[in-house]
BAFI-45601 format. One record per residue (C-alpha): residue in three letters; residue number from 1; x, y, z. Coordinates in nm, 4 decimals, padded with zeros to 6 digits, always signed. Example, Ala and Ser with C-alpha at 12.3 -4.5 7.8 and 13.67 -1.06 7.14 Angstrom:
BAFI-45601
{"ala" 1 {+01.2300 -00.4500 +00.7800}}
{"ser" 2 {+01.3670 -00.1060 +00.7140}}
end
This chain:
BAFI-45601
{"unk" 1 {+00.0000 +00.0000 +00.0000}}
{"unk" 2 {+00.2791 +00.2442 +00.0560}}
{"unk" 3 {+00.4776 +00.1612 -00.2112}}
{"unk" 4 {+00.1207 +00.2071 -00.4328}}
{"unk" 5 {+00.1185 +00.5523 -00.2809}}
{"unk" 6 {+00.4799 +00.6324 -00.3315}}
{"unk" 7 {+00.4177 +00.5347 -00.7248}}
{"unk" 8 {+00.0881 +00.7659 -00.7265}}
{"unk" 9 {+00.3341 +01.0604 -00.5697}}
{"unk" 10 {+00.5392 +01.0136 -00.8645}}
{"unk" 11 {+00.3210 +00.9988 -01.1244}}
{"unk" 12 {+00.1334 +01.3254 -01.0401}}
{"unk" 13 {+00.4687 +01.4912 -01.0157}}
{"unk" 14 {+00.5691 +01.3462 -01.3299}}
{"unk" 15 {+00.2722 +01.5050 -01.4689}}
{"unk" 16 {+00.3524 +01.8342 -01.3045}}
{"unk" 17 {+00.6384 +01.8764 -01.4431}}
{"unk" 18 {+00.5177 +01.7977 -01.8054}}
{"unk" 19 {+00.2856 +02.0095 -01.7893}}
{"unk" 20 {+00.4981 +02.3218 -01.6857}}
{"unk" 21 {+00.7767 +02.1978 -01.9531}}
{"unk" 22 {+00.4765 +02.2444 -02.2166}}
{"unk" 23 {+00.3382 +02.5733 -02.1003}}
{"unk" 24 {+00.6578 +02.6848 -02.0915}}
{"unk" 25 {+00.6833 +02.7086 -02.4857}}
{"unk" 26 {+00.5450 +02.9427 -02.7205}}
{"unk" 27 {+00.2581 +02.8823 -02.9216}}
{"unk" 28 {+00.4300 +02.8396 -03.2358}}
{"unk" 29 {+00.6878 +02.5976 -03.0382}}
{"unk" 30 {+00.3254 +02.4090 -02.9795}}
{"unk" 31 {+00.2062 +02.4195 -03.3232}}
{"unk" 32 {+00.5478 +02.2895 -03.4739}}
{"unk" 33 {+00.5141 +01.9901 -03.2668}}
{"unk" 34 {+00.1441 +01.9514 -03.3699}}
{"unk" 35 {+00.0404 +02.0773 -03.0212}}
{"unk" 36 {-00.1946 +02.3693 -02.8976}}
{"unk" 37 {-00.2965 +02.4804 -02.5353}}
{"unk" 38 {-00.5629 +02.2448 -02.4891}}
{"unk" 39 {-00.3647 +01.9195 -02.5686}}
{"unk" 40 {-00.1350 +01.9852 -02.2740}}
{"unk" 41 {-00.3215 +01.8180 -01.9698}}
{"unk" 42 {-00.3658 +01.5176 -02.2463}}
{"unk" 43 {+00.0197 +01.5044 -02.3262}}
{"unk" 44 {+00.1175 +01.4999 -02.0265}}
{"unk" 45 {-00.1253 +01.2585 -01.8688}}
{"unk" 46 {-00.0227 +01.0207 -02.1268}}
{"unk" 47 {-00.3673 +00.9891 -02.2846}}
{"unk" 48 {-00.3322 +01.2282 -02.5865}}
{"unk" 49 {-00.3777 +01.0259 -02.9371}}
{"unk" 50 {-00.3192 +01.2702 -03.2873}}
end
């Protein structure tokens, strides 16, 4: 159960962070990778599908 937890820690810091990496870039940093705004929480959930 604690390691479970640990894991869950992780993950929503992993998350986080990928999430302030992509808001971090410009729009047209976005678009060049086929990205906009909205796709961000998706990307860096893991979930996003083109």
């Amino acid at each position: 159960m604690l390691l479970s937890l640990i894991r869950m820690i992780q993950a929503f810091r992993d998350y986080q962070r990928n999430v302030s990496e992509l808001s971090q870039l410009s729009d047209r940093e976005l678009a060049d990778i086929g990205l906009d705004r909205a796709d961000i929480p998706r990307v860096a959930a893991g979930t996003y599908t083109s």
